[in-house]
N, C-alpha and C positions, 0 to 999 in steps of 0.2 A: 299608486305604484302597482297596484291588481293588476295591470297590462301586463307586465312585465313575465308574469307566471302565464298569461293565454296560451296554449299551444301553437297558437298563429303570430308567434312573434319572431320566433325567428325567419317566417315566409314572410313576411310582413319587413322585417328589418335585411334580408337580401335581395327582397324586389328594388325598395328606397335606393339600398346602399350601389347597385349597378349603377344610377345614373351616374357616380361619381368617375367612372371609368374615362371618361373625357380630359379630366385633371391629370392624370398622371406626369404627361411630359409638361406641365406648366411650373416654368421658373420661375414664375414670380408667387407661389401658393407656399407658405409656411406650411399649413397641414388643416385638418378638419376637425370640427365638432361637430360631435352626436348630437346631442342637444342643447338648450338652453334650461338651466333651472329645475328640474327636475324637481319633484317637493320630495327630496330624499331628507326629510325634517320629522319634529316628533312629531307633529300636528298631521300628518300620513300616517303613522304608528297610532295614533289615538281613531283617527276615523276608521282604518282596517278592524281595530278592534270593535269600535262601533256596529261596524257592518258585519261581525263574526268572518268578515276572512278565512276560509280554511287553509290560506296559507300559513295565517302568520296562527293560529291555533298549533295547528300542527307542529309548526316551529317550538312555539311554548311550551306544546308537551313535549316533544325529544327534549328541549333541556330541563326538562322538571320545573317548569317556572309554573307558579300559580299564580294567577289575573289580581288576586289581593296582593300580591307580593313582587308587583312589576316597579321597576326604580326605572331612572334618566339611563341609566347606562342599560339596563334592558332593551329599550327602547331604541338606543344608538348602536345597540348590537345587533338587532334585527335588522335597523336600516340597512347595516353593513352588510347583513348577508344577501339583502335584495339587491346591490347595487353591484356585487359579488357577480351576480347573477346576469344582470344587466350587461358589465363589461366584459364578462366574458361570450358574450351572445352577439355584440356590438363589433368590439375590438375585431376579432377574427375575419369580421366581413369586411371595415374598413382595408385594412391589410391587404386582402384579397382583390377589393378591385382596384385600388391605389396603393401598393406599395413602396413608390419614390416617395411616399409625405409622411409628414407626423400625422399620430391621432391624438389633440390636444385638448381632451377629454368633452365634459357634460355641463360648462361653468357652475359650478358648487354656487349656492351662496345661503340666503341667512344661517341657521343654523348646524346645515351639512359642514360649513367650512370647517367647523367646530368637533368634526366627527374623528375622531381617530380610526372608527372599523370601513368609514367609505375610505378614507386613505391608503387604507392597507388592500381593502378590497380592489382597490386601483390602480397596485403597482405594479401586478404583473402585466397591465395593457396596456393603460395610458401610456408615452412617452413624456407629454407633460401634464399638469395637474392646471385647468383653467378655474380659476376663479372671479365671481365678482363682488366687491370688498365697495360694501357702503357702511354707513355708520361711524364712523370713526375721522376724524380731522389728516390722519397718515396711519399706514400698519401701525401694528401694534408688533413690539418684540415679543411678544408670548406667543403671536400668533404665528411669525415667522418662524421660532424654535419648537412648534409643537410641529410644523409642517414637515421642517428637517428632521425631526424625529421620527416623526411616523411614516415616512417614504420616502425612497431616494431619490425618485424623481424631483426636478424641479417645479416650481412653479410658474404660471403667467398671471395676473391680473388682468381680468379683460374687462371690465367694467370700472370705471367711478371717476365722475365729474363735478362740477359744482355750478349755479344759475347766478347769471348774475340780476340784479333789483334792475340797472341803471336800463334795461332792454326795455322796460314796460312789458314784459310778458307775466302772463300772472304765474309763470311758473307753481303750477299747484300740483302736479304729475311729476312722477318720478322721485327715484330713493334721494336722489345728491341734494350737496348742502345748499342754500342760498347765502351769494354773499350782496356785498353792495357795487362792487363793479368788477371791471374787467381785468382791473389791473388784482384784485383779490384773490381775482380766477386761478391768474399767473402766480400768483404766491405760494395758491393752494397747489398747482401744478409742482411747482419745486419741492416743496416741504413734504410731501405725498412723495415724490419720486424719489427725492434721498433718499430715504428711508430704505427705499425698495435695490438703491445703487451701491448700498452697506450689506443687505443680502446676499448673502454667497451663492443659494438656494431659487432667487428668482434671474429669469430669465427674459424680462420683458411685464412692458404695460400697453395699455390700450384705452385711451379716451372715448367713454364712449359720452355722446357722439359726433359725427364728422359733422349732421346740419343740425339747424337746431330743427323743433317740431314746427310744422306748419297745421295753426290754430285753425286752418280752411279745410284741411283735409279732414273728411268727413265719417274715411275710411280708418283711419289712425288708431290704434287700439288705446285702452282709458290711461293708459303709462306713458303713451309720446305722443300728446296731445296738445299742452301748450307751453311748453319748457324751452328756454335756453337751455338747454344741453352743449350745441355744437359750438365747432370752431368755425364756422360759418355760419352765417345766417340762412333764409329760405330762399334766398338770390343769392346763395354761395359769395356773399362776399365775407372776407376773415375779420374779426377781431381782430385787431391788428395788436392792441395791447396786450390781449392774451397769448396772441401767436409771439411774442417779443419776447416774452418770460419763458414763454415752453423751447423757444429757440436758442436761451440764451443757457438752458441746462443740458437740453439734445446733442448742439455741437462740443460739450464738456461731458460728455458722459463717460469717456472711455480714461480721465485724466480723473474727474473724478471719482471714478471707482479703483483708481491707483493708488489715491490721495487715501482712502478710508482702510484699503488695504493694508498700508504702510502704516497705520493710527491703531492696526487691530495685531500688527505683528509689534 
């Protein structure tokens, strides 16, 4: 996260952020992300100190924290004030050269999700909070109520899928779960989305992803490599079984989030 304190970030993040100036009148564009994954995590907090940081030292001493007497939540307070830092350096320039869009944040994920100070550190820029949520069979309710809690914004899910066995892919890459087929896929698509269609708080999901990995491509980075991920294959043709299941909760989604509403009044 040391970038983030360089004096050349912000000339560095208004050069990037002009090309976006093109998007503006594009109707079909929800909004932008800054980044992807950011390791706003303790495991950043432990190597800064590693590397004596004079950021995060300095940080230390303003709050009288001594290096023997550093806890989890030390740690998740620093992160929050670098990310602090980030969105407000970030956000203003989104804004600026695309105004018509959302800015729908930095996808959070392992342990950031978990952070109550990037949340709050987030709410005065983001629009929405993206997330990517692996680990887990469907959200978690603690995880949804700590969100509501600690920022008004809503949220997105933008990450999490599952492999299926029956492709012959060795699916060895990537976070998502492996099941045995396709039709599992779809179950896990359902069961996974309720959850998120009982939220008052999210605003949307995102499978990621659309193809699966092609095991040829040589340029592939080690995470989308040889996985069924997608709802198509590498000749873009769809699961058809999968696409059955996810089609058959997409065109129900506005009746079922009626149905949960009326369950919860």
């Amino acid at each position: 996260m040391s970038f983030i304190f360089d004096e050349e970030f912000q000339t560095f993040c208004d050069k990037e952020l002009q090309k976006i100036t093109v998007y503006q009148n594009d109707a079909n564009l929800l909004g932008h992300f800054s980044d992807n994954e950011i390791p706003f995590t303790h495991n950043e907090f432990n190597d800064l100190l590693k590397d004596r940081n004079p950021n995060l030292l300095n940080w230390l001493k303003e709050k009288g924290i001594d290096e023997a007497n550093i806890t989890t939540e030390t740690k998740k307070e620093f992160i929050g004030f670098v990310t602090a830092k980030y969105y407000a350096t970030v956000a203003p320039l989104i804004k600026k050269y695309d105004p018509n869009h959302l800015y729908i944040g930095s996808r959070l994920h392992s342990n950031a999700k978990n952070n109550q100070f990037i949340f709050k550190a987030a709410e005065p820029y983001v629009d929405i909070v993206s997330i990517n949520y692996y680990g887990f069979w469907q959200p978690q309710q603690k995880d949804i109520e700590d969100w509501n809690n600690w920022t008004s914004k809503p949220f997105f899910i933008t990450e999490f899928y599952t492999k299926a066995e029956e492709t012959g892919m060795t699916n060895l890459s990537g976070a998502g779960w492996i099941v045995k087929t396709h039709k599992d896929r779809g179950i896990h698509y359902q069961n996974f989305c309720l959850e998120l269609l009982k939220a008052k708080n999210c605003v949307g999901w995102h499978w990621f992803r659309y193809q699966d990995n092609d095991p040829n491509d040589k340029t592939a980075d080690a995470s989308n490599s040889d996985s069924n991920k997608g709802i198509v294959d590498t000749e873009y043709k769809g699961y058809s079984e999968l696409l059955k299941w996810m089609k058959e909760l997409n065109n129900n989604k506005y009746n079922l989030v009626n149905f949960f509403d009326k369950i919860k009044n």
